[in-house]
C-alpha positions in Angstrom: -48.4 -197.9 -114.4 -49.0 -194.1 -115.3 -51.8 -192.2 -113.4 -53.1 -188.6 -114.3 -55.6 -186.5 -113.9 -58.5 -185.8 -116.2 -61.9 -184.3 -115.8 -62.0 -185.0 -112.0 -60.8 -188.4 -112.0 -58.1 -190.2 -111.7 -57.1 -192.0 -114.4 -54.1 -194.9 -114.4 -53.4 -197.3 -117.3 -50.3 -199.5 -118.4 -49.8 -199.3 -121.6 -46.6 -201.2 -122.3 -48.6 -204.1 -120.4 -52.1 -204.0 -122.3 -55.0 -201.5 -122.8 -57.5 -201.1 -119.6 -57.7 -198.4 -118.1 -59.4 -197.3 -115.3 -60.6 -194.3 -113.4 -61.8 -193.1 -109.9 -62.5 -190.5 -108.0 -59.9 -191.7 -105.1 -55.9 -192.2 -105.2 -54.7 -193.9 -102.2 -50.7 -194.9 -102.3 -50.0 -198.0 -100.6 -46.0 -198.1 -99.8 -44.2 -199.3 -96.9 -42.2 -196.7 -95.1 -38.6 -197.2 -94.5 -38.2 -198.1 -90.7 -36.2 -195.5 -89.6 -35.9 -196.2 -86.0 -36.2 -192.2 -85.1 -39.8 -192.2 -86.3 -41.2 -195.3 -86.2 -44.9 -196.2 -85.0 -43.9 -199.6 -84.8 -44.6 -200.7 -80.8 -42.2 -203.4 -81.6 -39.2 -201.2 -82.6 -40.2 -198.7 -80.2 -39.9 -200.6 -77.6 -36.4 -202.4 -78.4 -35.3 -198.4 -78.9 -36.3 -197.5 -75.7 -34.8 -200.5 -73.9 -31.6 -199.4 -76.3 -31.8 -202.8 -77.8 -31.7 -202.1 -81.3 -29.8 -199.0 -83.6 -29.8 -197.5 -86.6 -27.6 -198.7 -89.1 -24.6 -196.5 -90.1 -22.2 -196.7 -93.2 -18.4 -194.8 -92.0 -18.0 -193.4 -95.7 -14.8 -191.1 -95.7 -15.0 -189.5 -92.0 -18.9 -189.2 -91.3 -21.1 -191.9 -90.1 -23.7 -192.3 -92.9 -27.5 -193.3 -91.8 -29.2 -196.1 -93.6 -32.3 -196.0 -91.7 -32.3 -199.7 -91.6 -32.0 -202.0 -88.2 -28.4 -202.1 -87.5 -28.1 -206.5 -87.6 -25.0 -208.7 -87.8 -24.7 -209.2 -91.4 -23.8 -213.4 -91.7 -27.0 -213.9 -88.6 -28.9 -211.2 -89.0 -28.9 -211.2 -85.2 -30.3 -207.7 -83.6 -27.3 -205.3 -82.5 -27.9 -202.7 -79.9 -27.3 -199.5 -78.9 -23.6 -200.1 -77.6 -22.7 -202.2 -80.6 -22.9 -205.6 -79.4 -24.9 -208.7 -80.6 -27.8 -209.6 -79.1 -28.3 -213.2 -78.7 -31.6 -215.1 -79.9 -32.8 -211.9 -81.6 -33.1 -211.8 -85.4 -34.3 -209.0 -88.0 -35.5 -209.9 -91.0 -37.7 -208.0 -93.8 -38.8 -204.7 -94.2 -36.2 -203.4 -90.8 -33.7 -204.3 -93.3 -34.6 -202.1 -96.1 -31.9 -199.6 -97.1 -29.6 -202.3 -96.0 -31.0 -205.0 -98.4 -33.4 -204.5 -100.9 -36.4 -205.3 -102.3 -37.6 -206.9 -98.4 -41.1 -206.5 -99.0 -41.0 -208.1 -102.5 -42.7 -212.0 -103.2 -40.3 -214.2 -103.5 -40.5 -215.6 -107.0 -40.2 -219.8 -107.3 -37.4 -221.2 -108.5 -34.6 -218.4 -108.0 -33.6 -219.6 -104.6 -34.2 -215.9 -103.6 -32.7 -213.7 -100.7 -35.6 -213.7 -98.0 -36.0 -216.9 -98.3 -32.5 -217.8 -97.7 -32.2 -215.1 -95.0 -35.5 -216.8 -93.4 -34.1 -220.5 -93.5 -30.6 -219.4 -92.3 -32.5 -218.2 -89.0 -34.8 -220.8 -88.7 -31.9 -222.9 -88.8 -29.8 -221.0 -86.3 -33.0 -221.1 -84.1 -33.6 -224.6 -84.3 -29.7 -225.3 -84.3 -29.8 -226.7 -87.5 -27.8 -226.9 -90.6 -29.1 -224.4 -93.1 -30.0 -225.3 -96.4 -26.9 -224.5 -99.5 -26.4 -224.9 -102.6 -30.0 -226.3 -102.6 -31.0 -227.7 -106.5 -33.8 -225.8 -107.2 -34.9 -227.8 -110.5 
């Protein structure tokens, strides 16, 4: 999608998809901020912040601790890590706190690709429930 500007309007088309295009007089972008845990609105992550349940996730690349902005989680349970490093039990992250760690977390999963959230979300369900979790599931 391209979107200019042209005699007081704001005019957006796709031309590599088809020919509409459309104007207005009002541009609103729609994107989900990354959860960076330092400025979050989110009561939810506030919350586990102030109670120094949950951190932000940090890369060690060469000698400096990198930020990802992402919930720091246990990567094989995706179980909640706090402040002081350790796993918290019976708490799970999953979606957009991910983002920066894994991508595309906001994104519909399309049918048939046995895709990554959904995996993520049946792996936890699973743990929850103390169930196997579905692998190497046939999707045909």
């Amino acid at each position: 999608m391209k979107i200019k500007t042209q005699s007081g309007w704001f005019v957006t088309a796709s031309p590599k998809r088809n020919t509409d295009v459309f104007k207005s007089a009002s541009l609103v972008e729609a994107r989900v901020p990354k959860p960076d845990l330092d400025i979050t609105a989110n009561p939810l992550l506030e919350t586990l912040v102030d109670n120094q349940l949950a951190r932000t996730k940090t890369l060690l690349i060469g000698d400096k601790d990198v930020r990802l902005a992402a919930v720091d989680v246990q990567p094989d349970s995706d179980q909640l890590i706090d402040k002081g490093g350790a796993q918290q039990p019976n708490v799970y992250i999953w979606g957009i706190p991910l983002e920066g760690l894994r991508f595309a977390t906001n994104a519909s999963p399309r049918p048939g690709v046995n895709d990554i959230n959904l995996q993520t979300a049946d792996k936890i369900a699973a743990n929850v429930l103390e169930l196997k979790s579905a692998e190497d599931v046939d999707m045909n």
